[in-house]
C-alpha positions in Angstrom: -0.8 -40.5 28.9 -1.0 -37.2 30.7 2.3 -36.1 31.7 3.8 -32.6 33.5 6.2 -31.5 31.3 9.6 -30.5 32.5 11.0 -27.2 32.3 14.3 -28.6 31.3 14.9 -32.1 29.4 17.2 -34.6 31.2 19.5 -37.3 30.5 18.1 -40.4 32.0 19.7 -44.0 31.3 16.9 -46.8 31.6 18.3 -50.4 33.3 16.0 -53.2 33.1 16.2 -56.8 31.9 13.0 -56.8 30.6 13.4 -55.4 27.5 9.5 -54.7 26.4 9.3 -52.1 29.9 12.8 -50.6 29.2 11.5 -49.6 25.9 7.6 -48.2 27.1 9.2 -46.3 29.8 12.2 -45.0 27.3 9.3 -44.0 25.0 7.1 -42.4 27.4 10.4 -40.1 28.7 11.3 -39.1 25.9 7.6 -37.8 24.7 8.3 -36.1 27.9 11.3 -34.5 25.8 14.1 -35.9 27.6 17.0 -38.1 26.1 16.9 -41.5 27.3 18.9 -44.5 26.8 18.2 -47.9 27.4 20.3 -50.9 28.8 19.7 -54.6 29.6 22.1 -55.7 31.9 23.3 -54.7 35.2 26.8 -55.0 34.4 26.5 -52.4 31.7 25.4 -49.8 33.7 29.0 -48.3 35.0 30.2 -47.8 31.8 27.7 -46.7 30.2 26.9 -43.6 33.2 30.8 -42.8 32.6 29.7 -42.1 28.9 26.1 -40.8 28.7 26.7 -39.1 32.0 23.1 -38.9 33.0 21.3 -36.7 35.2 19.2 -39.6 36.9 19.2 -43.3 36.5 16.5 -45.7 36.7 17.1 -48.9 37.5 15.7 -52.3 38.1 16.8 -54.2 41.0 17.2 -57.9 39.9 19.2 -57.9 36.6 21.9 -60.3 35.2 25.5 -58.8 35.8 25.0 -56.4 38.7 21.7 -55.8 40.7 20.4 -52.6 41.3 21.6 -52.4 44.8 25.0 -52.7 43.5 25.0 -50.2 41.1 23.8 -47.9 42.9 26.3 -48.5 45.6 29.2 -49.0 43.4 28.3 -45.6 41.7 27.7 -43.7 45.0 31.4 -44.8 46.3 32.6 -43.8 42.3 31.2 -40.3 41.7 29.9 -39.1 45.3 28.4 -36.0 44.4 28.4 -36.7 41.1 26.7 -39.4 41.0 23.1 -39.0 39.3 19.6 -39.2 40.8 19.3 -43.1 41.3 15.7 -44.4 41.3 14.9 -47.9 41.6 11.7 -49.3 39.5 11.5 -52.6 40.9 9.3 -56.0 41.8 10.9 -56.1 44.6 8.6 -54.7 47.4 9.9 -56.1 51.2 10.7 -53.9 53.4 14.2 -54.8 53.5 14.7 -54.2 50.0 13.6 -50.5 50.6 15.9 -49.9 53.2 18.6 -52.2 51.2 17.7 -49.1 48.6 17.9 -46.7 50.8 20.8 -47.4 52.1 22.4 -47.9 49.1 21.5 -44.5 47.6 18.2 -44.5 45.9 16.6 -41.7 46.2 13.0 -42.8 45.3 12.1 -46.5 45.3 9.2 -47.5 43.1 7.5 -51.1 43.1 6.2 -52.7 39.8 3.5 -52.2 38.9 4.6 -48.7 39.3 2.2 -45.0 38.2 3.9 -43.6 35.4 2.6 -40.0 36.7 3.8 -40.9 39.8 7.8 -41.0 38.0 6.9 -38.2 35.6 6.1 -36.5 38.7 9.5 -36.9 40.1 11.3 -36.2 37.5 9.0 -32.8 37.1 10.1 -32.2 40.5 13.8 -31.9 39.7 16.2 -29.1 39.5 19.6 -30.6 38.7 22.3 -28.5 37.6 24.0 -28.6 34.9 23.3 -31.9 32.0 21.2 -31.4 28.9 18.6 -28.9 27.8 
């Protein structure tokens, strides 16, 4: 799979309930050279950013625990500036859910099925401060 390499490897945490596209997409980042983890449920998400301390998070929307929407709100109210790049990866495609995201404090809201170039692209894109590499 054609990516763009990055000129500096992230830290991205993976959230998805479904466990098979969790680990593809963790694969395909890291061949990308970043460090990734991977975690099932929403509710494991908060504590897991306090330890990892990634640079971006992708998340699903609809997962056991905590959706994405709260997540991503909990986390922007938590860590403000701090808080990492939040992109959702999602099934969820009405309009009301991208402005739900939006409003919540993704920054990028892609629907299932999603172009992997199309994240690799994103993540390309990025000049975060500080993190790994």
């Amino acid at each position: 799979m054609p990516g763009r390499k990055v000129s500096r490897a992230l830290r991205i945490l993976v959230a998805d309930d479904n466990r098979d596209a969790a680990v593809s997409l963790a694969a395909v980042l890291r061949d990308e050279g970043h460090t990734v983890l991977e975690v099932y449920r929403g509710d494991a998400v908060p504590g897991m950013t306090a330890r990892f301390k990634p640079d971006v998070l992708i998340l699903d929307i609809g997962m056991p625990g905590l959706t994405g929407f709260e997540i991503a709100h909990t986390l922007q109210l938590t860590l403000g500036r701090a808080c990492p790049l939040l992109i959702a990866v999602t099934a969820w495609t009405q309009p009301a859910a991208r402005e739900l995201g939006r409003l919540s404090g993704f920054s990028h809201y892609l629907t299932k099925p999603y172009s992997t170039d199309e994240l690799l692209s994103i993540l390309a894109s990025l000049s975060i401060p500080g993190g790994a590499g």
